[in-house]
C-alpha positions as CSV (number, residue, x, y, z in Angstrom):
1,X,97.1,21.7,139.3
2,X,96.6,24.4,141.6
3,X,93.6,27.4,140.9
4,X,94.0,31.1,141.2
5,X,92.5,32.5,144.1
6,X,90.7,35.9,144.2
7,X,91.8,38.8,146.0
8,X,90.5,42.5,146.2
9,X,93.0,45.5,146.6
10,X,92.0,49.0,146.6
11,X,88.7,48.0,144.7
12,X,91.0,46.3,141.5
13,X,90.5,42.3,141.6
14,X,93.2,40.4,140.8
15,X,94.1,36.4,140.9
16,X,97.2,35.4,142.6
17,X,98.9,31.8,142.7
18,X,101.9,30.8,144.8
19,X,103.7,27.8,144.0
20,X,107.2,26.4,143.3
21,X,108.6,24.4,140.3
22,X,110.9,22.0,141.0
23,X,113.2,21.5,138.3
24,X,116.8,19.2,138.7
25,X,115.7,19.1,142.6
26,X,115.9,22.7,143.0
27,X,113.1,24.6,144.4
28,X,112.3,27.8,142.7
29,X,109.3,29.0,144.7
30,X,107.2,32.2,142.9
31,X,104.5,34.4,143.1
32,X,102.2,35.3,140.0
33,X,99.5,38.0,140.6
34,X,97.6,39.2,137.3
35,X,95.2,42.1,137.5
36,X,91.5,40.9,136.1
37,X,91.4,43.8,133.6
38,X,95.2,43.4,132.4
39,X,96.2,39.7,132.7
40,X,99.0,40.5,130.2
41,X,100.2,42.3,132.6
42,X,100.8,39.0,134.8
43,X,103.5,39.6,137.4
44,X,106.0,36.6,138.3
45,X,107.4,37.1,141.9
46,X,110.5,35.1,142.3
47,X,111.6,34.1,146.0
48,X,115.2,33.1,145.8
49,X,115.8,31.4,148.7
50,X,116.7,27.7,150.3
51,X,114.3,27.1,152.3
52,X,111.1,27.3,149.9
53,X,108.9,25.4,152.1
54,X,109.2,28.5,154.8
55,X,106.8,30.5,152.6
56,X,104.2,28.2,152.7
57,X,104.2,27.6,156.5
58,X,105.9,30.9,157.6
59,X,109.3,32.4,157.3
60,X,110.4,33.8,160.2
61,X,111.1,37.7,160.1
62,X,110.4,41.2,161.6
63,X,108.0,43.4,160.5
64,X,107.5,46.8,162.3
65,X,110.0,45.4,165.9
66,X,107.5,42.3,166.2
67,X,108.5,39.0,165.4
68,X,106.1,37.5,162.9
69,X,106.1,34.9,159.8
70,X,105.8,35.6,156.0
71,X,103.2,32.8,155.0
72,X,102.7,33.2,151.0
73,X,99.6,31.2,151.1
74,X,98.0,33.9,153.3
75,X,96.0,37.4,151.4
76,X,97.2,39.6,154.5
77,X,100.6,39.2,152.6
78,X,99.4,39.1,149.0
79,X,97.9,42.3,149.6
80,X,100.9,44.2,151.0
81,X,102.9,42.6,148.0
82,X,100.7,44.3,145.2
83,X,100.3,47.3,147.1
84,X,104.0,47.9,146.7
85,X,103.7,47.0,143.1
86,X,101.3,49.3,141.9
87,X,102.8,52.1,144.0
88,X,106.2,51.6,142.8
89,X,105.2,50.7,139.6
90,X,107.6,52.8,137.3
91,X,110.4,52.6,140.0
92,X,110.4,49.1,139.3
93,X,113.1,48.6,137.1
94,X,112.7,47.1,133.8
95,X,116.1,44.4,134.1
96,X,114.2,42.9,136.0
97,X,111.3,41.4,133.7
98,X,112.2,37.9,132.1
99,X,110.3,37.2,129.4
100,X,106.8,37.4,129.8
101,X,106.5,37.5,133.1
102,X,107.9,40.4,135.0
103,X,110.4,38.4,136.9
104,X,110.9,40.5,140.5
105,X,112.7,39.8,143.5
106,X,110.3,38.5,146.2
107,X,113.0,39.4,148.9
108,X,113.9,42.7,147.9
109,X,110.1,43.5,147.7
110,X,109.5,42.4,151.2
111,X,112.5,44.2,152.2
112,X,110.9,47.6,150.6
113,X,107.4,46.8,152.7
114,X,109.6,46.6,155.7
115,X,110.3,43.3,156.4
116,X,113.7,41.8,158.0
117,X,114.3,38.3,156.3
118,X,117.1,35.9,158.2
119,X,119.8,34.4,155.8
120,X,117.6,31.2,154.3
């Protein structure tokens, strides 16, 4: 089983885990990110998208005119990801929770930081 790791935004610690479950040989890669102080307040990041294996070695995209890749395994990304969810917290809309997890779309988020995703 995989651990949590730390990370430190804005001087608020939170845990994050990226992983995929693999259920009937389809990949459902997501992000979980719980706040220290809330965990109830655990977000679940989905990342609907073929190619799951990208996010863990880098998906090819643009960010700001310069070609880079989206590793989810890295805290540079992490921390641009819960950025945009505690800024946009109440614009966030609340469809898309799933049970006890707040269920978001990982590619619309990136898309709202600024990132251009290919078709995967």
């Amino acid at each position: 089983m995989r651990k949590f790791r730390k990370i430190v935004v804005d001087n608020v610690e939170y845990k994050w885990l990226f992983r995929y479950d693999d259920y009937e040989y389809i990949n459902y890669p997501y992000l979980l990110i719980v706040k220290n102080a809330y965990p109830e307040e655990t977000l679940r990041i989905c990342f609907p998208i073929t190619e799951h294996f990208l996010l863990n070695s880098g998906l090819p995209a643009v960010f700001r005119g310069a070609q880079v890749k989206i590793n989810l395994n890295r805290p540079y990304c992490i921390s641009q990801i819960v950025r945009y969810c505690t800024e946009n917290e109440e614009k966030i809309s609340q469809d898309e929770y799933k049970t006890d997890y707040k269920g978001l779309d990982g590619r619309k988020i990136l898309k709202e930081i600024g990132y251009r995703i290919p078709s995967v």
